[in-house]
C-alpha positions as CSV (number, residue, x, y, z in Angstrom):
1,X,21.0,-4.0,-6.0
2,X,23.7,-4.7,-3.4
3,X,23.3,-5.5,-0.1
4,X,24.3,-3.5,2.8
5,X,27.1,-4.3,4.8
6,X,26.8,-3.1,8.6
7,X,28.1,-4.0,12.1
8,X,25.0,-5.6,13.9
9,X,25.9,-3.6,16.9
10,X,26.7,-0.2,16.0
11,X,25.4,-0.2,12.2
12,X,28.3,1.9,10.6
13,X,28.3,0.5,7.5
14,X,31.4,-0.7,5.5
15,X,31.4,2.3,3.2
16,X,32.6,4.4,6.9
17,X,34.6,1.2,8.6
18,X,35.9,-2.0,7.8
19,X,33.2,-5.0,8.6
20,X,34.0,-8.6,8.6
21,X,31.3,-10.9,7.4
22,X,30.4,-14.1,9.3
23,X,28.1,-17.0,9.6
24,X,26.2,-18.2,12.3
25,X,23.0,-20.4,12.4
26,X,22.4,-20.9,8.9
27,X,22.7,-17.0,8.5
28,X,25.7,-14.5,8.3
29,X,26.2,-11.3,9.3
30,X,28.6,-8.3,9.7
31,X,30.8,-7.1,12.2
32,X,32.6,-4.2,12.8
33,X,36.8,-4.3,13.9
34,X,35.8,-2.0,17.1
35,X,32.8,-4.8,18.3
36,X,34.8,-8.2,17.4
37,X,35.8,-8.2,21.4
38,X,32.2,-8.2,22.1
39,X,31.5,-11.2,20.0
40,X,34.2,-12.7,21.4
41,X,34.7,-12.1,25.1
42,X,31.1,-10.9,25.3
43,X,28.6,-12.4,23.2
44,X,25.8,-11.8,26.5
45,X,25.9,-8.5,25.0
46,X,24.7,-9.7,21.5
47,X,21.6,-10.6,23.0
48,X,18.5,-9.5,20.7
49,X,20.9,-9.0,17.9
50,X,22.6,-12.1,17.3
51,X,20.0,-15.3,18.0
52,X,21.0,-17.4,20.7
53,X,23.8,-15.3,22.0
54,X,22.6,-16.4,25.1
55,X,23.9,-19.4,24.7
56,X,27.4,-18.4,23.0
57,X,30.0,-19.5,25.3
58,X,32.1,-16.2,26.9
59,X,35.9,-15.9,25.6
């Protein structure tokens, strides 16, 4: 069984776009190319889908 790889913000899933896997708080998760500005410049916007993005500094 394989886990499924999808963007936390859009959920397209890496068999339909590139994803990049990353870690945060003792967890990872998966990204997409089109939302890796929003992590970025714009975490606020990861709020309730990335813990503590609240407290993510802005880019």
């Amino acid at each position: 069984m394989s886990e499924i790889k999808e963007c936390l913000v859009c959920k397209t899933t890496s068999n339909d776009t590139p994803v990049t896997k990353f870690y945060y708080k003792n967890s990872h998760f998966y990204i997409c190319s089109q939302h890796i500005p929003v992590l970025i410049h714009n975490p606020h916007e990861l709020v309730g889908m990335l813990p503590d993005a609240d407290k993510l500094p802005k880019g």
